[in-house]
Backbone bond lengths (Angstrom), bond angles and torsions (degrees), N, CA, C in turn:
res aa  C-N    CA-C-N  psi(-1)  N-CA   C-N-CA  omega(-1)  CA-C   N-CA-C  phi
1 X - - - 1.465 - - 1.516 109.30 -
2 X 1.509 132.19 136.60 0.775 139.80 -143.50 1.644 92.67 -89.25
3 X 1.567 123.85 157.90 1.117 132.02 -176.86 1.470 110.47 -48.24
4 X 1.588 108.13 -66.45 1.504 124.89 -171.75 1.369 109.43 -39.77
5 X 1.342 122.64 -54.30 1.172 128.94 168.23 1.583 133.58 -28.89
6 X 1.445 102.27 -44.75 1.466 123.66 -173.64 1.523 97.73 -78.61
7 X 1.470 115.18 -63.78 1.225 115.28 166.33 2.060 124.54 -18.43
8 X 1.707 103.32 -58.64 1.003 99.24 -158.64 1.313 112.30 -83.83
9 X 0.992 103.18 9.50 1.909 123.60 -169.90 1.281 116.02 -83.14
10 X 1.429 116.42 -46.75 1.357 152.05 -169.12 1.347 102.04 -85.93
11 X 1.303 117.48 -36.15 1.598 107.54 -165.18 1.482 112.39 -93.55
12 X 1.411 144.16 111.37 1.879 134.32 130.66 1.854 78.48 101.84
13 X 1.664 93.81 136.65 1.397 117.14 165.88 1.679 108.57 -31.64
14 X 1.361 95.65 145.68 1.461 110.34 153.70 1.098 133.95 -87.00
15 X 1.912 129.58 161.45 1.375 98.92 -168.32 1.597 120.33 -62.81
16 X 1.255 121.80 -36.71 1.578 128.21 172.26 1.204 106.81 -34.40
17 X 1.157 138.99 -64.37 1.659 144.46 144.96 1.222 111.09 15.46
18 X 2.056 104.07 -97.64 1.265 134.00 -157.86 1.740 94.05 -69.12
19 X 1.272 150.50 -67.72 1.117 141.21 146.28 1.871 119.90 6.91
20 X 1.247 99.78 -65.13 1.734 108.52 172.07 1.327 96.76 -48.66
21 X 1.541 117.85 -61.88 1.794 118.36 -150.30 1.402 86.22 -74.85
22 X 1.112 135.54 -58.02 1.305 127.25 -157.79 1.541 113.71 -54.66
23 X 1.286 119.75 -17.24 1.787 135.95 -146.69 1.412 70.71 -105.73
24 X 1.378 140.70 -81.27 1.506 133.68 -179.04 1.409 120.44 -26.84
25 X 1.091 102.53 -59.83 1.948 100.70 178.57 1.396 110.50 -37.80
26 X 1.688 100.79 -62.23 1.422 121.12 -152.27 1.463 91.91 -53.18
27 X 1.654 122.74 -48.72 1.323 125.57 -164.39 1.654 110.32 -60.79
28 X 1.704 110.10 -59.60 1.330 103.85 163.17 1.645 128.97 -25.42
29 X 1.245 104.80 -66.35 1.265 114.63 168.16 1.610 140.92 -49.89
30 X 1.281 95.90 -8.51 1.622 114.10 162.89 1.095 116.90 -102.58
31 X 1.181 124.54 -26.15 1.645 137.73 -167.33 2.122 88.56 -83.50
32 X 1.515 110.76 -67.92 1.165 108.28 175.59 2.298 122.25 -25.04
33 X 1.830 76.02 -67.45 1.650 81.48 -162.82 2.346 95.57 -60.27
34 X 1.355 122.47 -11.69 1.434 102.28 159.43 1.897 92.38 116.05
35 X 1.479 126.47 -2.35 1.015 140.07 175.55 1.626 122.03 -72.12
36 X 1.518 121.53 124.30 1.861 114.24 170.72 1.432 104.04 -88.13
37 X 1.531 98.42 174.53 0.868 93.01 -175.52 2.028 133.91 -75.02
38 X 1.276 74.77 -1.41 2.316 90.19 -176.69 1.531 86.75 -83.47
39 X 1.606 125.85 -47.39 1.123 110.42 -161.66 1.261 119.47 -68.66
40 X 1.712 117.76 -22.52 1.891 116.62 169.69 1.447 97.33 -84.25
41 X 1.061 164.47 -61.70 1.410 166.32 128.86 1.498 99.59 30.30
42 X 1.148 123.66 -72.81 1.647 131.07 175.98 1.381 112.48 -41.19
43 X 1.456 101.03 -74.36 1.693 108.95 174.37 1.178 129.78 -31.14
44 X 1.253 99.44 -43.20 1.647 109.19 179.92 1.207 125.75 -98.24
45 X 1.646 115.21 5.07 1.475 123.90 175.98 1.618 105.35 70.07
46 X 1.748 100.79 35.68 1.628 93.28 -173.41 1.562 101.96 -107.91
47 X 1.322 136.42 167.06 1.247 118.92 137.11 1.641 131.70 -81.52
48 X 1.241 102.60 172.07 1.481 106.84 -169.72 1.309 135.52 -41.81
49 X 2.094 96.99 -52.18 1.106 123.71 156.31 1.387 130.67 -50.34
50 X 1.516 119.67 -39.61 1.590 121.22 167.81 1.525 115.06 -63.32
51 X 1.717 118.55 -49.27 1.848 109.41 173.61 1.236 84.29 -49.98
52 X 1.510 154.86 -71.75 1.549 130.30 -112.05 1.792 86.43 -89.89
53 X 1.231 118.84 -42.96 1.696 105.20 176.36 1.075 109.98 -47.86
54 X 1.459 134.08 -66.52 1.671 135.04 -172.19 1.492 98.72 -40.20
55 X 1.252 119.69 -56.90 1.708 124.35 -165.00 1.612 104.80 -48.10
56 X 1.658 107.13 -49.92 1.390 103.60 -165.09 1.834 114.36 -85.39
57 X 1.506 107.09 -9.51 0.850 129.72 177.83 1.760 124.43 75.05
58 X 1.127 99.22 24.90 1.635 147.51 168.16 1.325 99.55 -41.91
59 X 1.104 147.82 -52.55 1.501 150.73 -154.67 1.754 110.32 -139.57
60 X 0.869 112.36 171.60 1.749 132.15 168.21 1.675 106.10 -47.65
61 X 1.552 120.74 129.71 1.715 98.23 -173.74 1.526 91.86 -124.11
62 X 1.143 127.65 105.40 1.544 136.38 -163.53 1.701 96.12 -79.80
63 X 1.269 114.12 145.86 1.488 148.09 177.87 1.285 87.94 -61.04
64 X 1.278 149.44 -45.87 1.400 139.65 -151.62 1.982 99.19 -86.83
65 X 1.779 99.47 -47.38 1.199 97.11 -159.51 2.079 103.84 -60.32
66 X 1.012 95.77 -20.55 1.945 119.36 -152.27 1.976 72.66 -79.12
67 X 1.079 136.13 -36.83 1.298 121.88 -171.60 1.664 121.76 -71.20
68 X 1.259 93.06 -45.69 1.632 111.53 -176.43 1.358 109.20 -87.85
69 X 1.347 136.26 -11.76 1.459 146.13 151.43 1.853 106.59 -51.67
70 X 1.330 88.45 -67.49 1.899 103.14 -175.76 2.152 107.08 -61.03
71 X 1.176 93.93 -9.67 1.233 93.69 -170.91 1.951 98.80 -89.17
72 X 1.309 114.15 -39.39 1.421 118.11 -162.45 1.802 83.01 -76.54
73 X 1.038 128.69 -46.96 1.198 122.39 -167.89 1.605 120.52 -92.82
74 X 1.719 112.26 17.98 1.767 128.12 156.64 1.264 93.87 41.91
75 X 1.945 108.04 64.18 1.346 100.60 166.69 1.514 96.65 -101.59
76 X 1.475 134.92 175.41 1.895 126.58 176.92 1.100 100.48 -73.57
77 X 1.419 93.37 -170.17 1.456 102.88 -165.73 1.546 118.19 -111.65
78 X 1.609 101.88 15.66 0.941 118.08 177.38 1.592 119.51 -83.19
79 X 1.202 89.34 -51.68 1.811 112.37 160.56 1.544 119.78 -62.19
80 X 1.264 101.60 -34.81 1.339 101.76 173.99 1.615 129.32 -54.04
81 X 1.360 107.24 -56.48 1.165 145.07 165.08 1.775 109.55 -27.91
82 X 1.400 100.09 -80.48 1.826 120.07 160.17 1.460 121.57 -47.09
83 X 1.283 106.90 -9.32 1.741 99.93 178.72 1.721 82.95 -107.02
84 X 1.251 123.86 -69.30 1.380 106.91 167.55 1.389 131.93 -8.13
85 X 1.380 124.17 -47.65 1.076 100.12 176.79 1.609 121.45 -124.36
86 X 1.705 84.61 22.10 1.679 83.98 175.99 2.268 92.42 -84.38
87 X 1.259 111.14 -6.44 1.125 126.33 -178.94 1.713 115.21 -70.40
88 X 1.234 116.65 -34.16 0.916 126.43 165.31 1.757 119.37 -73.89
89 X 1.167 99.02 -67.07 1.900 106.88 165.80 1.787 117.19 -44.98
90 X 1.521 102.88 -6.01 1.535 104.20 173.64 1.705 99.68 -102.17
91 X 1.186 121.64 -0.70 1.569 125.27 -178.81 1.677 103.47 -97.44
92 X 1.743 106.65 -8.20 1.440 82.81 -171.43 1.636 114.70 -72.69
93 X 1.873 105.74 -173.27 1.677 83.18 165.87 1.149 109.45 -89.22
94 X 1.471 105.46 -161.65 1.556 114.64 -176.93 1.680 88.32 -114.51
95 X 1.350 103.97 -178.12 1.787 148.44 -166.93 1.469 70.50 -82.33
96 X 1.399 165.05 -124.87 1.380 158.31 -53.79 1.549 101.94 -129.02
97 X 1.384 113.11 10.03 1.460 124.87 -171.67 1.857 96.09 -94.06
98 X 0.722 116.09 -37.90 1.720 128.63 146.03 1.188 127.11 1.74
99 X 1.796 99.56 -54.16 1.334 122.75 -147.53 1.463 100.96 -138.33
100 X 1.084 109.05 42.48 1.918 128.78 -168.36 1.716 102.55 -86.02
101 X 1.626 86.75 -37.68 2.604 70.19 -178.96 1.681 94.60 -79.28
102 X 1.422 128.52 2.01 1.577 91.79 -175.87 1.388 118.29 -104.21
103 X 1.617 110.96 5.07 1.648 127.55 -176.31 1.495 106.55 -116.15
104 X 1.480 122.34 168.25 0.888 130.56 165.83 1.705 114.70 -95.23
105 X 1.059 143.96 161.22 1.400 147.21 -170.36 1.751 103.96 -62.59
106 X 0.958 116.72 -50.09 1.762 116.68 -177.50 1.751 93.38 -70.82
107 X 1.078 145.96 -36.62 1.412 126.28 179.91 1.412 113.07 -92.84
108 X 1.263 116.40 -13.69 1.688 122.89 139.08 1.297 122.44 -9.51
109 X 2.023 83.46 -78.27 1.583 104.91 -165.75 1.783 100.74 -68.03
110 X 1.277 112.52 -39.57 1.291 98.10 -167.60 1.864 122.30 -77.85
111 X 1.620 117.96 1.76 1.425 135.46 -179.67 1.542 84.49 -90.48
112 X 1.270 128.94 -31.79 2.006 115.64 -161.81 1.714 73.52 -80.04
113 X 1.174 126.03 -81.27 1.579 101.13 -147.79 1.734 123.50 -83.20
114 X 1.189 113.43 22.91 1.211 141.08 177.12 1.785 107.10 -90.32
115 X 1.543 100.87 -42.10 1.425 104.62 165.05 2.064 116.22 -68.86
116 X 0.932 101.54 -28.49 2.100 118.45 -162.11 1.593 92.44 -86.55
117 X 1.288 117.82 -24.62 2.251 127.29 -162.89 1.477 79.47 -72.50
118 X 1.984 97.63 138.62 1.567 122.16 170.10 1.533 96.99 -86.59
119 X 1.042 111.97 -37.18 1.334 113.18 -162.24 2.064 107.88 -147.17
120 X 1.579 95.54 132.69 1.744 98.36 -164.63 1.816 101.41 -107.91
121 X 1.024 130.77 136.76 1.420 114.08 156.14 1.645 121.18 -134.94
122 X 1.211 94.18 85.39 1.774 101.16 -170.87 1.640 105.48 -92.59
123 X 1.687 105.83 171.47 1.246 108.30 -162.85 1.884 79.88 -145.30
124 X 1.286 108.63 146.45 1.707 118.48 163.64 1.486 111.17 -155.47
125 X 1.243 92.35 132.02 1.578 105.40 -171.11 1.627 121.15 -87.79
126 X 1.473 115.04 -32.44 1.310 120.17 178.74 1.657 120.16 -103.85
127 X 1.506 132.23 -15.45 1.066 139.56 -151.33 1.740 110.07 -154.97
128 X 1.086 128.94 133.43 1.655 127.38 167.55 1.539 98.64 -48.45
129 X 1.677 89.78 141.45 1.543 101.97 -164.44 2.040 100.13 -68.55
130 X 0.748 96.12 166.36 1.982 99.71 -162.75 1.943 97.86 -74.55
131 X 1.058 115.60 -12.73 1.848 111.29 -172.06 1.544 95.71 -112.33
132 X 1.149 118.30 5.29 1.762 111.19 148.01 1.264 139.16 -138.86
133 X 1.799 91.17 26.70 1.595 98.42 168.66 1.338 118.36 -99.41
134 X 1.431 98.27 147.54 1.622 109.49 -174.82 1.454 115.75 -61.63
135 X 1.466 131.58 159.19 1.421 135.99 174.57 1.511 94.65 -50.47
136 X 0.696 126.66 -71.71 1.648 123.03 -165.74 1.700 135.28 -38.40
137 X 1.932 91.30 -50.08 1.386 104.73 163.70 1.705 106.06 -78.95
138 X 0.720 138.74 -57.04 1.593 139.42 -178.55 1.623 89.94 -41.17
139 X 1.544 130.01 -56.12 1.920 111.19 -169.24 1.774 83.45 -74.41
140 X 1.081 162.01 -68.83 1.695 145.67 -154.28 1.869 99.51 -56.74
141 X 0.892 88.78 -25.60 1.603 69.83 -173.17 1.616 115.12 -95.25
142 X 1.409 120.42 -38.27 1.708 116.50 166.22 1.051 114.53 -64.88
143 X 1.554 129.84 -23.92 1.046 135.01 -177.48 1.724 121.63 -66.21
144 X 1.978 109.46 0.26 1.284 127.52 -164.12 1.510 86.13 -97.27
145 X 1.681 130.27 -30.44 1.410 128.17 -174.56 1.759 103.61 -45.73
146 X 1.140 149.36 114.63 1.179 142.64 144.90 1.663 123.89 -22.98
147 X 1.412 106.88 -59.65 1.432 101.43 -172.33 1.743 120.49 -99.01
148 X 1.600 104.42 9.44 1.441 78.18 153.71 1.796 125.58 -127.08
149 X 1.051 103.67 150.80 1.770 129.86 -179.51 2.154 103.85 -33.23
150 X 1.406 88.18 153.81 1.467 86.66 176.60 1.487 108.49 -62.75
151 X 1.652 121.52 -45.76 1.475 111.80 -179.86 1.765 113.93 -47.42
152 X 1.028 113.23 -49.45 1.330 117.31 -179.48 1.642 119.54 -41.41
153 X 1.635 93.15 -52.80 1.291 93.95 -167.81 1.734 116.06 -81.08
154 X 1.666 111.42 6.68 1.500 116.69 -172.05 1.958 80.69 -99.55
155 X 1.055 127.03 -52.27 1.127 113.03 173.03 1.662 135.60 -15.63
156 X 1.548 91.66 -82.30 1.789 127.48 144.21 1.358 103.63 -6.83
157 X 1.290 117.04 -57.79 1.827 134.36 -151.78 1.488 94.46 -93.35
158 X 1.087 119.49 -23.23 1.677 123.79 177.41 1.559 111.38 -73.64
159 X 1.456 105.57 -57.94 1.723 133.26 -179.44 1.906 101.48 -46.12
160 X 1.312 98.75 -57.23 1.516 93.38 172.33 1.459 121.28 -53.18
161 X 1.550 120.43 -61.01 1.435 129.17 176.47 1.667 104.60 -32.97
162 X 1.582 103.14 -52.36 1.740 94.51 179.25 1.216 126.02 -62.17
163 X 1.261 114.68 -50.64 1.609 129.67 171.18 1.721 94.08 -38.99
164 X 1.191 128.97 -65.65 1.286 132.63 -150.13 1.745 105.65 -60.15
165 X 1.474 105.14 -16.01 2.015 115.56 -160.13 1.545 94.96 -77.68
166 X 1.127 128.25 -24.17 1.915 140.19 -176.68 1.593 95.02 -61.68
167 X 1.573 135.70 -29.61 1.019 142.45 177.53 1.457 129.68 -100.16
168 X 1.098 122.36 -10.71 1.152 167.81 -172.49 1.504 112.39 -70.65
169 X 1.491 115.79 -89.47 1.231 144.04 173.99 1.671 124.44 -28.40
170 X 1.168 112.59 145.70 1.887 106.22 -171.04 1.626 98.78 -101.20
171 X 1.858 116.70 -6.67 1.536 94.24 173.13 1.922 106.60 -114.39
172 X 1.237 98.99 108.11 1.291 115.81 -170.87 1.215 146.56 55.28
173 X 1.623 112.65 44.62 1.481 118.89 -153.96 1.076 111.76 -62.15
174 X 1.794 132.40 155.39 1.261 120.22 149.56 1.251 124.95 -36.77
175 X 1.769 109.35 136.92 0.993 124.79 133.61 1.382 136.85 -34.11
176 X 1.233 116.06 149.45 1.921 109.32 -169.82 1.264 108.07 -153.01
177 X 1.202 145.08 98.02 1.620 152.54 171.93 1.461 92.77 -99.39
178 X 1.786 116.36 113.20 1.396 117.74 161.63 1.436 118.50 -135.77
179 X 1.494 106.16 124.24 1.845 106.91 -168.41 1.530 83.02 -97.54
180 X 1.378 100.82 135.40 1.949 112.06 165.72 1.828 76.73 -103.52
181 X 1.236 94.85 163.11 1.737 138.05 147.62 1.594 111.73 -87.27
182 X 1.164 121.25 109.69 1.825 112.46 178.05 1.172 101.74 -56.62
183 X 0.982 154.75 -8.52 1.741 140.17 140.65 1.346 115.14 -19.88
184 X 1.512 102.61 -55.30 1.727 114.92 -168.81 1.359 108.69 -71.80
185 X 2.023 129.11 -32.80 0.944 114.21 136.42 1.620 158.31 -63.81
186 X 1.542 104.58 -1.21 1.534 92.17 -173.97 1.393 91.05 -121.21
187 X 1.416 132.09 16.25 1.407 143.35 162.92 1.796 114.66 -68.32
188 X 1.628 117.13 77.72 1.554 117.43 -154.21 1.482 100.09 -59.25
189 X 1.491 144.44 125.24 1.098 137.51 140.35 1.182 131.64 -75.75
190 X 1.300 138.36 144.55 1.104 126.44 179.49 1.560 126.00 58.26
191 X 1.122 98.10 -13.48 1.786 99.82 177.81 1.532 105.70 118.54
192 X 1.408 102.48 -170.66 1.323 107.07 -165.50 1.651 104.52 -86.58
193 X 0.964 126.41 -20.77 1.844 108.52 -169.36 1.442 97.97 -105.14
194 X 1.958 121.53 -25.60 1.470 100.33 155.82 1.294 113.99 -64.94
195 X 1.557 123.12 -37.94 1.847 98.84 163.10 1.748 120.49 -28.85
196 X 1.614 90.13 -74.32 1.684 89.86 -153.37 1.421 121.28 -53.93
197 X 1.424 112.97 -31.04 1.600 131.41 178.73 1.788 98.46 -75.28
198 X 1.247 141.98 5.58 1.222 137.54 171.91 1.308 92.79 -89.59
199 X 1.770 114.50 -78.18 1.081 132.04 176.53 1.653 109.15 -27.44
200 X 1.441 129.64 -75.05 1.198 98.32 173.18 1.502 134.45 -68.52
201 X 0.885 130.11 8.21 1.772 133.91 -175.61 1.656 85.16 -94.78
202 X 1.322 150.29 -37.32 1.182 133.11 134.12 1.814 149.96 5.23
203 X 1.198 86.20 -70.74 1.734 128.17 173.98 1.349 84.02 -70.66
204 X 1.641 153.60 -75.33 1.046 150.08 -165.90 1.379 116.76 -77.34
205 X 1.543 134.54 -30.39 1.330 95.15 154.90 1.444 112.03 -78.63
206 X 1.099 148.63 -26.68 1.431 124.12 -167.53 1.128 119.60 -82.87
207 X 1.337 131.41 10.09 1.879 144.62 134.48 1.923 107.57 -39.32
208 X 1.318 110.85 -40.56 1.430 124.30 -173.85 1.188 99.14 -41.85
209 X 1.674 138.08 152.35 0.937 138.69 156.11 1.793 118.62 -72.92
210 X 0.929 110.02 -9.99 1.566 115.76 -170.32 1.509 107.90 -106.54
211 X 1.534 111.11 0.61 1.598 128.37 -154.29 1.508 110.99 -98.76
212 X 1.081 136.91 74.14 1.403 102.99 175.26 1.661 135.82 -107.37
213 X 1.020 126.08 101.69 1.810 125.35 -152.32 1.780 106.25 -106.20
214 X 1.451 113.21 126.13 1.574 120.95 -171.80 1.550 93.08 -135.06
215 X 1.392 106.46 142.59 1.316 122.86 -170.88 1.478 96.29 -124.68
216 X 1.345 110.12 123.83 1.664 144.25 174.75 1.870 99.68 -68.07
217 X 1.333 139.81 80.80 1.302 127.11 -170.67 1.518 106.72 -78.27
218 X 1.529 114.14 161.14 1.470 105.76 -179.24 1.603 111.89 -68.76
219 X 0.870 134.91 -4.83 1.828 144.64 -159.93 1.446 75.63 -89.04
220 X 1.653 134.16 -27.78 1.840 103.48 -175.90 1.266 123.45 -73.04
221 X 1.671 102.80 -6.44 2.098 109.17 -167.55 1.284 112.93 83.85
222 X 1.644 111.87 -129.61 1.136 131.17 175.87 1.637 106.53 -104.30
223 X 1.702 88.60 135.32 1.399 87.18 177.26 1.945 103.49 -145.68
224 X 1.400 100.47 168.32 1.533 118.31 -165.10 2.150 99.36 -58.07
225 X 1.218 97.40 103.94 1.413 100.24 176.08 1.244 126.29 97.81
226 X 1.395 108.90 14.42 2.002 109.56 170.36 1.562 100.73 -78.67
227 X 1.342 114.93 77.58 1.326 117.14 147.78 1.545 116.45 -118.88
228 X 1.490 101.26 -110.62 1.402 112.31 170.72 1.385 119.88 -70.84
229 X 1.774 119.93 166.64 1.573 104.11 -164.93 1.729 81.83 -102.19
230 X 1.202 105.94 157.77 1.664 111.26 174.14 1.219 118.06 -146.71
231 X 1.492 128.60 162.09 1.329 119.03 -159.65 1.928 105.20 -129.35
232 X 0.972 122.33 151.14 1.694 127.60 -169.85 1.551 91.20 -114.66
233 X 1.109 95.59 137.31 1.885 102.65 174.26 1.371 100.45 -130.32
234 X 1.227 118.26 141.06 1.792 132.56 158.40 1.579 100.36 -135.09
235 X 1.469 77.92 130.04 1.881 90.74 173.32 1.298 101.95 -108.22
236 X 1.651 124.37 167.12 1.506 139.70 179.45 1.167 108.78 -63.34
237 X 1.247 120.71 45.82 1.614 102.22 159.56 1.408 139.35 -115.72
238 X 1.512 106.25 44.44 1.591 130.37 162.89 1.676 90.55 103.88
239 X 0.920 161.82 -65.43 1.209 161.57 -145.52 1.644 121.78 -83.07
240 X 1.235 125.67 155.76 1.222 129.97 172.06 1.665 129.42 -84.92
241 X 0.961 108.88 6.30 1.577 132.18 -143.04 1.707 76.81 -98.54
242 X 1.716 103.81 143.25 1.738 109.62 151.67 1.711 110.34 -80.89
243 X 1.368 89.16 151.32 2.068 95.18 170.40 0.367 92.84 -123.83
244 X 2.058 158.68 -8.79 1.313 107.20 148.95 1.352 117.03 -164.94
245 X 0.967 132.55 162.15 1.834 135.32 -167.84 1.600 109.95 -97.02
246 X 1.217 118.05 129.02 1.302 123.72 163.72 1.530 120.86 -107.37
247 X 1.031 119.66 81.18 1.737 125.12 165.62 1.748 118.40 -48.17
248 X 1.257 143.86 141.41 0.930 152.13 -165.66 1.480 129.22 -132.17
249 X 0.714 128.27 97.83 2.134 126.39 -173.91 1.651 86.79 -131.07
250 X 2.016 96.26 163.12 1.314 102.93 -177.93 1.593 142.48 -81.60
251 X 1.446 95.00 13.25 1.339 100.51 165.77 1.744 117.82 -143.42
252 X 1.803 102.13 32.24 1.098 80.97 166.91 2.247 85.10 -177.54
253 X 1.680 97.07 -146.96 1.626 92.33 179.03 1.547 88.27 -161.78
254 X 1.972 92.67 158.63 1.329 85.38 162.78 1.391 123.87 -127.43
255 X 1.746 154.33 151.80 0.925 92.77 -157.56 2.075 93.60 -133.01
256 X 1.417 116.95 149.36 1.687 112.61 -151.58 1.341 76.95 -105.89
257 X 1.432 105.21 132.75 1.887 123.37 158.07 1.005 128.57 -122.59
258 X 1.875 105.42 -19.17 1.541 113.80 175.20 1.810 110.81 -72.40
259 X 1.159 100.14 152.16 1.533 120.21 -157.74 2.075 93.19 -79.80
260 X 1.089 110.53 -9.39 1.827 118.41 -175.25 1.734 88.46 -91.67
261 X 1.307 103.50 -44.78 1.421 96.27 -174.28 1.378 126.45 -74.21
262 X 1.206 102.83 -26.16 2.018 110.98 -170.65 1.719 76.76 -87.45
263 X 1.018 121.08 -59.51 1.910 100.39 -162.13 1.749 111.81 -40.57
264 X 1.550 99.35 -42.78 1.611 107.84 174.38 1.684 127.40 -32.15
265 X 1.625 87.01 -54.39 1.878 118.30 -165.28 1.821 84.41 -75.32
266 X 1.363 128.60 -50.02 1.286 106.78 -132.50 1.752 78.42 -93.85
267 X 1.513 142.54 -21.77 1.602 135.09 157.94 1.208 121.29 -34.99
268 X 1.791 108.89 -54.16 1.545 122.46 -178.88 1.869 85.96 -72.45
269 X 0.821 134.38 -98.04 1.250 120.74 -174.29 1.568 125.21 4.27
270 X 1.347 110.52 -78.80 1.884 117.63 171.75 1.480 87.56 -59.74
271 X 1.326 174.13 -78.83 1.430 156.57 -158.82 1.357 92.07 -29.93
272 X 0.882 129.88 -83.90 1.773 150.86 -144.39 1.761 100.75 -49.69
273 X 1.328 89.22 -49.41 2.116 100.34 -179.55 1.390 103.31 -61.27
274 X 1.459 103.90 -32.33 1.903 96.28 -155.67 1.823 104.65 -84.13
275 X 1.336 107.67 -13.63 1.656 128.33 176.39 1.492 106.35 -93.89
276 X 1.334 128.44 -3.32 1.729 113.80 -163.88 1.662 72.53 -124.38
277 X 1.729 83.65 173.25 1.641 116.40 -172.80 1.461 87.17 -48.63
278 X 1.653 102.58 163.80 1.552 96.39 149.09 1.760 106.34 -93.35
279 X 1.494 118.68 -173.84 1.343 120.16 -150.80 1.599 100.68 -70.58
280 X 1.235 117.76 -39.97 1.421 131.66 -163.27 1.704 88.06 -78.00
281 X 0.954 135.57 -36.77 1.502 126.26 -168.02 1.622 104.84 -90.78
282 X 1.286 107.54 -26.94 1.564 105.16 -164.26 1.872 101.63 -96.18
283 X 1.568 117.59 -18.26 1.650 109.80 144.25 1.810 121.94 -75.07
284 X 1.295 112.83 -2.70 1.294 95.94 165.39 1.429 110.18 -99.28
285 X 1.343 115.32 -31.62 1.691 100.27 158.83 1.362 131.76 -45.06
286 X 1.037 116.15 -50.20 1.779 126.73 -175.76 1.689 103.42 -68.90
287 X 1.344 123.89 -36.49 1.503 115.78 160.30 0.905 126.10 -58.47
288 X 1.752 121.26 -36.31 1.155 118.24 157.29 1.414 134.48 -55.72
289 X 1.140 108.09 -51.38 1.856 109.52 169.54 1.463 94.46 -43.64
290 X 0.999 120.54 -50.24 1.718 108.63 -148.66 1.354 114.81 -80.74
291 X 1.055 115.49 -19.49 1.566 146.08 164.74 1.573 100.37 -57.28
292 X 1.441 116.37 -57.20 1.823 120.06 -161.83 1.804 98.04 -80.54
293 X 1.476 100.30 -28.94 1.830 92.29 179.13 1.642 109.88 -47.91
C-alpha cells in the first residue's frame, strides 16, 4: 500500500467523526439556550427526527441547516461561522471512498466509522477477524465470493491493508479486543503455508500493546453468541461506554444503537472472554497450531 495512503489514514477525524462532534455541540447548544427538541425542529421547518439525526450525527449536517439552528439558539456569529464550516469538512469524503466498487454501501458506512473507533471489540466465528488477516489469506478467502473479478478482489485486499494502518500507528492506534472461535482457526484457507503464515502474523499482532486476541476452544461447548461475527465501536468522546454494535450476515448488516441493545452485545461479549483462552494462553495455542501445520 502506497505511502500516501498510510499517511492519510492515520491523520485527523473522519467525516463520521467530525459529524458526531459537531451533532454534540449543536445539541449542547440547544439544551444550553433552554430549547427541546420539537421546539428547534419547528423553527427551522425541521422535523423532530432530522434535529435528533444532526445531533447524533446520523446523517449529512448541511452548512445551511447549522445556520438557522445557531440562529434559534442566538449563538454569535463568530461561532456561527466555525460550526459552518466545520459542517462542511464533515461533507468531505473519507480515505475508503477510494475503494467504493469493492464494498457495498452498508459496509461503507461501517469502514468510515470503524476508521474514527478508539477502541474495537469484534468477535468472528468462522474466519480470522478481517483487521488481522494477512494479504494472502484475505486474497484466498474473497476470492471464495463468486461474483467478483480478480481486479476486484486485489482491490478488496488493499481496503483491508488500510483498515488494518488504524492499528498500526505509534500515535494512538486503535484499540482491538478480538475473540476467534477455533473454527476460524482450523478452517485451512488458502492452503497450508497461507495457514501457517496467518497463524503466525497472529502471535505477532497480539504481542502489540493495543492488541488483545482470545480464542473460544471447542472443549468450551456452547457458548453466549456463536452466531454471527459482530463488531463493538467506541469513539473519543470521553467515556467508556460502546455506541454502537455492528451485526454482520452475507448480504447485508445490522446496526444496534439502543442503549438495551449495546448492554446485551457487550454481556454476551464479557461471556465469550470469560469461556475463551486467556490472552497469554490463547497465543500459545495459535503457535501451536502453526507449529503442528
Amino acid at each position: 500500500m502506497a505511502e500516501d495512503n498510510v499517511a492519510e489514514i492515520g491523520g485527523g477525524p473522519g467525516p463520521n467523526l467530525r459529524r458526531r462532534e459537531l451533532g454534540r455541540e449543536l445539541r449542547q447548544l440547544r439544551t444550553e439556550a433552554g430549547w427541546s427538541v420539537a421546539q428547534a425542529a419547528k423553527y427551522a421547518g425541521f422535523t423532530d427526527v432530522t434535529v435528533r439525526r444532526i445531533e447524533t450525527g446520523s446523517q449529512t449536517i448541511l452548512p445551511r441547516n447549522v445556520r438557522v439552528l445557531c440562529q434559534a439558539y442566538e449563538v454569535d456569529a463568530a461561532l456561527v461561522e466555525r460550526l459552518m464550516r466545520r459542517a462542511e469538512e464533515s461533507n468531505e469524503r473519507g480515505w475508503w471512498t477510494r475503494y467504493s466498487e469493492t464494498m457495498p454501501d452498508w459496509f461503507a458506512k461501517f469502514v468510515g466509522l470503524e476508521s474514527d473507533a478508539v477502541e474495537l471489540r469484534n468477535y468472528s466465528l468462522l474466519y480470522v477477524d478481517g483487521l488481522l488477516q494477512t494479504p494472502a489469506y484475505a486474497e484466498a478467502f474473497l476470492s471464495l465470493r463468486p461474483e467478483d473479478p480478480g481486479d476486484t478482489v486485489r482491490r478488496a485486499v488493499e481496503l483491508r491493508q488500510a483498515r488494518q494502518q488504524r492499528l498500526l500507528g505509534d500515535d494512538n492506534p486503535t484499540t482491538l479486543h478480538v475473540v476467534l472461535d477455533e473454527a476460524a482457526l482450523r478452517r485451512h484457507v488458502g492452503g497450508v503455508e497461507v495457514m501457517r503464515e496467518q497463524l503466525r502474523h497472529l502471535v505477532t499482532m497480539a504481542e502489540r500493546p493495543n492488541v488483545t486476541l482470545q480464542v473460544v476452544p471447542f472443549e468450551a461447548g456452547a457458548y453466549a453468541g456463536a452466531q454471527n461475527l459482530f463488531s463493538m465501536l467506541r469513539f473519543p468522546d470521553g467515556t467508556d461506554e460502546v455506541d454502537v454494535v455492528y451485526a454482520e450476515n452475507q448480504r447485508g448488516a445490522v446496526w444496534m444503537e439502543r442503549p438495551a441493545d449495546i448492554r446485551h452485545v457487550t454481556g454476551v461479549f464479557e461471556q465469550m472472554t470469560k469461556v475463551a483462552h486467556t490472552p497469554a494462553r490463547s497465543a500459545e495455542f495459535v503457535a501451536g497450531l502453526a507449529a503442528s501445520l
